[in-house]
C-alpha positions in Angstrom: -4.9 -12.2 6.1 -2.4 -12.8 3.1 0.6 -10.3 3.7 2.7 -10.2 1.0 5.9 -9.0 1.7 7.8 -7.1 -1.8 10.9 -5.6 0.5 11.6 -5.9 3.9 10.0 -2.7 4.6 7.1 -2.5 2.6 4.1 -5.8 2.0 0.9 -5.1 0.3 -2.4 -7.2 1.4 -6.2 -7.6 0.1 -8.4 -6.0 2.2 -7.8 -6.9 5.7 -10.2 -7.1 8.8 -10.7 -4.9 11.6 -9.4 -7.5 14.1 -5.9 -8.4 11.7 -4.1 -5.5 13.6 -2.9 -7.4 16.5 -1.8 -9.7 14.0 -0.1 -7.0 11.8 1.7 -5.4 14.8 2.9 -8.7 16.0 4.6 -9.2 12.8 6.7 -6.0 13.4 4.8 -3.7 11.0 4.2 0.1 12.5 2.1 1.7 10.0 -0.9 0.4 7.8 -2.3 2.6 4.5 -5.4 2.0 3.4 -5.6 2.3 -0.2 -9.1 1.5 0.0 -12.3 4.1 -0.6 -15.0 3.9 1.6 -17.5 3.7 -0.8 -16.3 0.0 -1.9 -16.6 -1.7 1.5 -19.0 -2.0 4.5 -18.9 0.7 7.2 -17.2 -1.9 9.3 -14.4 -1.4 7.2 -14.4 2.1 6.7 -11.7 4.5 7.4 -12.4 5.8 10.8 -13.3 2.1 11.9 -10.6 1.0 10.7 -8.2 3.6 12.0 -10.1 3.0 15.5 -8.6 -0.8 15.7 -5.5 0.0 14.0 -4.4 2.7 16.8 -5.9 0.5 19.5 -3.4 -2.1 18.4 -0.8 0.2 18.3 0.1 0.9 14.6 0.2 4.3 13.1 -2.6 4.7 10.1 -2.8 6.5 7.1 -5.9 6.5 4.6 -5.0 7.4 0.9 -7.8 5.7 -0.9 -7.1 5.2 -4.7 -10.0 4.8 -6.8 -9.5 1.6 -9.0 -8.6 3.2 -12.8 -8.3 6.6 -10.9 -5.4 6.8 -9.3 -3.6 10.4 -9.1 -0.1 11.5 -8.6 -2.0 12.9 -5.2 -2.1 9.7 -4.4 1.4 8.3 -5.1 3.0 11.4 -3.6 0.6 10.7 -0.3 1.5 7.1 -0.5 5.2 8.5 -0.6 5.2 10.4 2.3 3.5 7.8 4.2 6.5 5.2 3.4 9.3 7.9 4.2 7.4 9.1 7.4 7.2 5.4 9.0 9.1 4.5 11.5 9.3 0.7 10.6 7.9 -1.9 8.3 4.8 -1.0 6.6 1.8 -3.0 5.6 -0.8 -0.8 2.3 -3.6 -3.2 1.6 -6.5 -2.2 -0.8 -9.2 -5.2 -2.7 -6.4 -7.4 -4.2 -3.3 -5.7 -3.2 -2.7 -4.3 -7.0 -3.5 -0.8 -6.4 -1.2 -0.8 -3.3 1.4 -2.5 -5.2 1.3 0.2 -8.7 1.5 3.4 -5.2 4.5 1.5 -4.1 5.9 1.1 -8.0 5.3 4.8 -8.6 6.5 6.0 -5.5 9.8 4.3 -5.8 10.7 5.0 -9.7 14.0 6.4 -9.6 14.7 4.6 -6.7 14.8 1.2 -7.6 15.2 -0.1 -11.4 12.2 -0.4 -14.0 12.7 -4.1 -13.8 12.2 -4.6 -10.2 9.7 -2.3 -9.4 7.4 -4.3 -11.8 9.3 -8.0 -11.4 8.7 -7.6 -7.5 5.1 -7.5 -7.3 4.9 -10.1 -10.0 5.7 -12.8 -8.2 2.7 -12.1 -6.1 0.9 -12.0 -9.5 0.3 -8.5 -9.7 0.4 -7.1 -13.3 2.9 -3.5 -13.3 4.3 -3.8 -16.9 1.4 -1.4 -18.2 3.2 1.1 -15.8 6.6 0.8 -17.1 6.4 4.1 -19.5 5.0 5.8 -16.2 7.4 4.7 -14.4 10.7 5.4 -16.9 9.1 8.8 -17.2 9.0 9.5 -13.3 12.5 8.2 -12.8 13.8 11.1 -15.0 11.9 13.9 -14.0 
């Protein structure tokens, strides 16, 4: 399991394991979103299996998968709500961490500068400045 923390409240991950939730809610996280669509992983790693060992371990869980090159404003508004609702730290993870990263970006313009949103996850070597006119563009409207 690689967490990779880009603010205190919020890490992204590459897919994570079923048995990783202990783990997770030992390092104070309280909710996990799965940015990840069934239909890229084994059903051991599905939603509902993994939602099964998530609550077992005692984290909240939220499924928003974002379909890599497909991802809706659905999906950064869901994303959104699932970072406003949570009552502590949370951990999205998805294949890599990028499309949990560019939810997080999107969800946050306005928030937080341009710069940052795209300089944090770059030091974890995602690649967000495609998404800077997105970004500008949600911050003003």
């Amino acid at each position: 399991m690689d967490i990779r923390p880009l603010t205190p409240d919020y890490a992204v991950a590459p897919q994570i394991d079923p048995q990783d939730f202990a783990a997770i809610k030992g390092a104070g996280y309280t909710r996990v979103i799965n940015n990840r669509p069934d239909a890229e992983i084994p059903a051991s790693h599905h939603a509902t299996a993994m939602q099964a060992a998530a609550e077992a371990a005692g984290l909240d869980y939220v499924a928003n998968p974002v379909i890599g090159g497909a991802l809706t404003m659905a999906n950064v508004t869901a994303q959104a709500e699932a970072m406003a609702t949570a009552t502590g730290p949370v951990l999205a993870y998805c294949a890599s961490g990028n499309r949990s990263s560019i939810c997080w970006a999107l969800a946050k313009a306005g928030d937080m500068p341009a710069e940052e949103l795209i300089g944090i996850p770059a030091r974890f070597g995602y690649n967000l400045e495609g998404l800077r006119p997105q970004i500008e563009a949600l911050a003003k409207g």
